[in-house]
N, C-alpha and C positions, 0 to 999 in steps of 0.2 A: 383060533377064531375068537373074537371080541362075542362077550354075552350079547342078549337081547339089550339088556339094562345098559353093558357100554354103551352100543348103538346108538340108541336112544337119546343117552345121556351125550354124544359127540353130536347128533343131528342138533338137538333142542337146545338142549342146557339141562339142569338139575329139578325141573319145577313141572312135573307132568299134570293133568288137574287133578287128577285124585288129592294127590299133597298138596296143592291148593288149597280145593278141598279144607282137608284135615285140618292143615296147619295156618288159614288164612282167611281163604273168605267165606268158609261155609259153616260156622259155628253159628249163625242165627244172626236175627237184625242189628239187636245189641252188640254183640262181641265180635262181630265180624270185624276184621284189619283192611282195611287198602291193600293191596298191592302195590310193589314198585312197579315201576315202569318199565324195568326190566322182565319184571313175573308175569305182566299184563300183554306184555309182547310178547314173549315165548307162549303165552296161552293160546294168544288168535294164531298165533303163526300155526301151533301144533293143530289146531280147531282148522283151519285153512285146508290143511294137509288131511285131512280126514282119520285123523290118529287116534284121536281119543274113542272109548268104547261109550255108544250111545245113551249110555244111562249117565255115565260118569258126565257127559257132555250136558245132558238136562240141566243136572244138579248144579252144574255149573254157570249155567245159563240162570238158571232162577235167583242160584245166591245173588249173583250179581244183580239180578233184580230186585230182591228183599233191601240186598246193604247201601244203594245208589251206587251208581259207579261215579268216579269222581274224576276231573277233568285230565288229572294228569293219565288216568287209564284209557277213558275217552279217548286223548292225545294216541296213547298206544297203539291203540284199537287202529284208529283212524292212519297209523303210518304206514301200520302191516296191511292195511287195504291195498294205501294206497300203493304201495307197491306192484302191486297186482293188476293196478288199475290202467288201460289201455285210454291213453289221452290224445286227442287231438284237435290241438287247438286252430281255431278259425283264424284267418287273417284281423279279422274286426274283434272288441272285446266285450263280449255279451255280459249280462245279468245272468248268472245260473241261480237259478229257480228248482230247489231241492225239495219239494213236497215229501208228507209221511208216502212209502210205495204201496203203504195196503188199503189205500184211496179213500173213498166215500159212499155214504149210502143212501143219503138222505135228499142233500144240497146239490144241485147244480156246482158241476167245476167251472169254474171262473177264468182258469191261469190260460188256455189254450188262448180265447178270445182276448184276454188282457195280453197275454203278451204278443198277440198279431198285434193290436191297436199298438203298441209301444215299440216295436218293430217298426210300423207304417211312420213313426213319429221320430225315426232314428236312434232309438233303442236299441241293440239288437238283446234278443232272450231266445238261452236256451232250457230247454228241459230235459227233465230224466227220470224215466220210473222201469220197473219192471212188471210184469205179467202175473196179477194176481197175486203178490206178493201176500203172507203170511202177516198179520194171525187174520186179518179181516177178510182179504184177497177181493177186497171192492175194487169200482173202478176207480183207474186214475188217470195220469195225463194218457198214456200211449193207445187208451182205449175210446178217449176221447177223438182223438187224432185218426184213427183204426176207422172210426165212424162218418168222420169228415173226409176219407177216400183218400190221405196223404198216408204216405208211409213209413212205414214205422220199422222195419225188420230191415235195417242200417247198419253197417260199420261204423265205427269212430268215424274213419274218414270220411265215411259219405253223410255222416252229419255234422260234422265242421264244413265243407260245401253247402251244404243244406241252408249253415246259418249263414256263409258268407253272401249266398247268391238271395237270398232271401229274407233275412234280419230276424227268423226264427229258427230255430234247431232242436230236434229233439233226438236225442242220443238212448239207446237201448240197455237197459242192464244185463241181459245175458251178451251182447258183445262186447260193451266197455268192463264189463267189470263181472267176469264169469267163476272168478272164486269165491263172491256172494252167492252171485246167483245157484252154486254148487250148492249152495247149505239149505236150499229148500224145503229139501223134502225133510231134514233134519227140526226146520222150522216151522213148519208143518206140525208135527208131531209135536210141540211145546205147548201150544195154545194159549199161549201167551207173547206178545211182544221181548225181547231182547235188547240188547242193547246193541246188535246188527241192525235193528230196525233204525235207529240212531244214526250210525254211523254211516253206511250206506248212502242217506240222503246228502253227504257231506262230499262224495266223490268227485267232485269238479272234474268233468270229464272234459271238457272245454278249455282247462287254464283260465276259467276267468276271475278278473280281481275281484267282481262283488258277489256274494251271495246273499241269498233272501229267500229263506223258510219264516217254519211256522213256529208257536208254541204252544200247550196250555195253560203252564204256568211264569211265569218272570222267571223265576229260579232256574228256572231248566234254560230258558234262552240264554241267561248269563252264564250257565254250564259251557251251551255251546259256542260262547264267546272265546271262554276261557280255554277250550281245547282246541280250539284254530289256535290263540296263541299261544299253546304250548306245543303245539305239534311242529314237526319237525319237515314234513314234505309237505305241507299247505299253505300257499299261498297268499292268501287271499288278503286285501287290506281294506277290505268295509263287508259287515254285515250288519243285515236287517232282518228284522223277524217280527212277525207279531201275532198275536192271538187270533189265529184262524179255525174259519169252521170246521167242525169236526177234524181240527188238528191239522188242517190241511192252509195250504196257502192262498187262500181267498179269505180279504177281509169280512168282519164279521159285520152285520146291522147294528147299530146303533154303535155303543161303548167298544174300544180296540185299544188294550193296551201294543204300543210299536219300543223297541229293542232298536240301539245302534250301538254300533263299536266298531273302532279303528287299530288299524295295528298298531298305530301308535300307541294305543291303551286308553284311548277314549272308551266310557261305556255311558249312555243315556239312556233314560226312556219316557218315556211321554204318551198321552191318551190321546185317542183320536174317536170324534164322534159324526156318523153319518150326516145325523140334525144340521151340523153346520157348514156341509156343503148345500144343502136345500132337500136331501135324500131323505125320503118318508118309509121306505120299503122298509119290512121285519122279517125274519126269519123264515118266515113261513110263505113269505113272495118267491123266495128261493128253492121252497123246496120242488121237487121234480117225483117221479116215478121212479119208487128205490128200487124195482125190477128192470130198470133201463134207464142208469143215471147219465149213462154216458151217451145214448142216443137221444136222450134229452138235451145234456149239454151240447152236445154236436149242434142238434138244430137249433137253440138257441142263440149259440155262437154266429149259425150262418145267418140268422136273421139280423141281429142286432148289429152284424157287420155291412148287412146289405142296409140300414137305414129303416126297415120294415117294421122296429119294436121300438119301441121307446117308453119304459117302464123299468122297473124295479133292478130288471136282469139288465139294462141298456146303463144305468146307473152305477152296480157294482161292476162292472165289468170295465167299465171309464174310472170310475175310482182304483179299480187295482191295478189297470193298464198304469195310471198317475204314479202310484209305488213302483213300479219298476220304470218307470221317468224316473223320477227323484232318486230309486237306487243306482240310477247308469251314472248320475250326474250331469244329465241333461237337463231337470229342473231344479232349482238352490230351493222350491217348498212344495210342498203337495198338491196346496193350488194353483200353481204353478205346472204342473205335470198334469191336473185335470182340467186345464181349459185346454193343454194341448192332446190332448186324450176327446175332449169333445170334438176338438175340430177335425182330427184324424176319421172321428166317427162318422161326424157331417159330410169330408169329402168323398168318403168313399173307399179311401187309403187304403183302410186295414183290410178291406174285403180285395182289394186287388192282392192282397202278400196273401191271405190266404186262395186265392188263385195261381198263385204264383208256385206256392206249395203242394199243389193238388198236382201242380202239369210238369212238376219235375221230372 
């Protein structure tokens, strides 16, 4: 009978974290190594499988947050998901909208009502979060959605329907993509972000060509330019990102650094300021009740779709509908995508898709 160590060594390969660890990435900020792309994949795979012993798994989890992980592990990370990942794509080919999944807590979510108005306006947008996700476990899309009386507790396939009959989708992380959502309670216990937190938003559970998250900094959205195109089972041939509130995917008030890149190997970026669509709102118009962000956003949402509000929240929510116009490739600029984002608003449109979502 083969040792433990063959085992092991025939399941994985030769790279457990401990040795990692040791010999790689765990010596401290300074001296820590990259990983090949092969080390970086045998790690999540063995991390996946629930192998590694929980301490060893922290330590592991942190280095890689001390040393940055760099795109081509990123790539890694992001294949071994995807593998995992239960995909079904809609007949139509939506905007996936990847939000940080451990939400918000301050700001009113944005993306529900921006992507009904950009759906109403022949957009289609879908979303995806999970339930309380780690380290924040704020609300985010699915709780928003939870609140607006649509459902949320879907299969793949019943949310590729979802988008087709409707031009918005929201897709669930414990059924698209359930060997994330396993490492919970492991991430839980870190209390810190990971680079799970990363990579997860990145699941295209939809197949679709564009994506549009968030950033903090520039540097990190070029990271995640760079690991779309180095990975190996991802798709996708335009993304967009830009400096969202509390890391999340609603434009910010005032100043917005925006992120683009092509598969081709296009990468641009450019600023975008509120001021100059005629928007006055600041931060502080947006914020809500951080003990009920999401039945704040809910009601918002329903208002400024029925035509009822028209202020600050009626404003960003036509502006970020606009970005996912312009990301679908329905509008060639932004203002472009926010006159058709107003009219969508004026007629009514968006408030019939989210009716349309409620009587599924």
């Amino acid at each position: 009978m083969a040792s433990a160590t063959q085992d092991e060594a025939q399941e994985f390969g030769e790279w457990p974290l401990k040795r990692l660890m040791t010999e790689v990435v765990g010596s401290g900020t300074k001296s820590a190594a990259d990983m090949t792309r092969a080390q970086a994949q045998e790690a999540f795979e063995r991390i996946l499988a629930g192998e590694p012993d929980p301490t060893t798994l922290g330590a592991f989890w942190l280095a890689n947050r001390w040393k940055h992980n760099v795109p081509e592990e990123l790539a890694a990370y992001l294949d071994v998901m995807n593998a995992g990942v239960r995909r079904a794509a809609p007949d139509c080919d939506p905007v996936d909208c990847g939000a940080n999944y451990d939400g918000k807590g301050e700001t009113a979510i944005l993306g529900v009502g921006a992507g009904l108005v950009a759906a109403a306006a022949g957009t289609p947008v879908v979303v995806h979060s999970g339930d309380r996700v780690p380290t924040q476990k704020q609300d985010a899309y699915k709780h928003v959605l939870d609140a607006l009386g649509i459902e949320t507790e879907l299969r793949p396939a019943e949310s590729a329907a979802m988008t087709d009959e409707t031009g918005f989708g929201f897709y669930s992380q414990p059924a698209f993509n359930p060997g994330i959502h396993d490492l919970r309670d492991r991430r839980d216990q870190m209390g810190v972000r990971t680079f799970v937190n990363t990579v997860e938003t990145l699941a295209n559970p939809a197949d679709a060509d564009v994506h549009l998250g968030s950033f903090y900094h520039l540097a990190f959205a070029k990271k995640v330019c760079d690991t779309f195109d180095r990975s190996e089972t991802s798709d996708v041939d335009r993304v967009i990102m830009f400096q969202g509130m509390e890391g999340y995917d609603d434009i910010r008030p005032g100043y917005t650094k925006v992120a683009e890149w092509r598969a081709s190997g296009e990468f641009d970026d450019y600023e975008v300021e509120t001021e100059e669509y005629g928007m006055e709102y600041g931060r502080e118009d947006l914020e809500v009740d951080p003990t009920d962000v999401a039945g704040d956003s809910a009601q918002i949402t329903e208002t400024v779709l029925a035509g009822e509000q028209d202020d600050g929240f009626a404003d960003a929510i036509a502006l970020n509908a606009a970005f996912r116009i312009y990301a679908g490739g329905d509008a060639d600029t932004i203002d472009e995508g926010l006159a058709t984002a107003r009219d969508v608003l004026a007629s009514g449109a968006a408030a019939d898709v989210l009716a349309a979502c409620r009587d599924r």
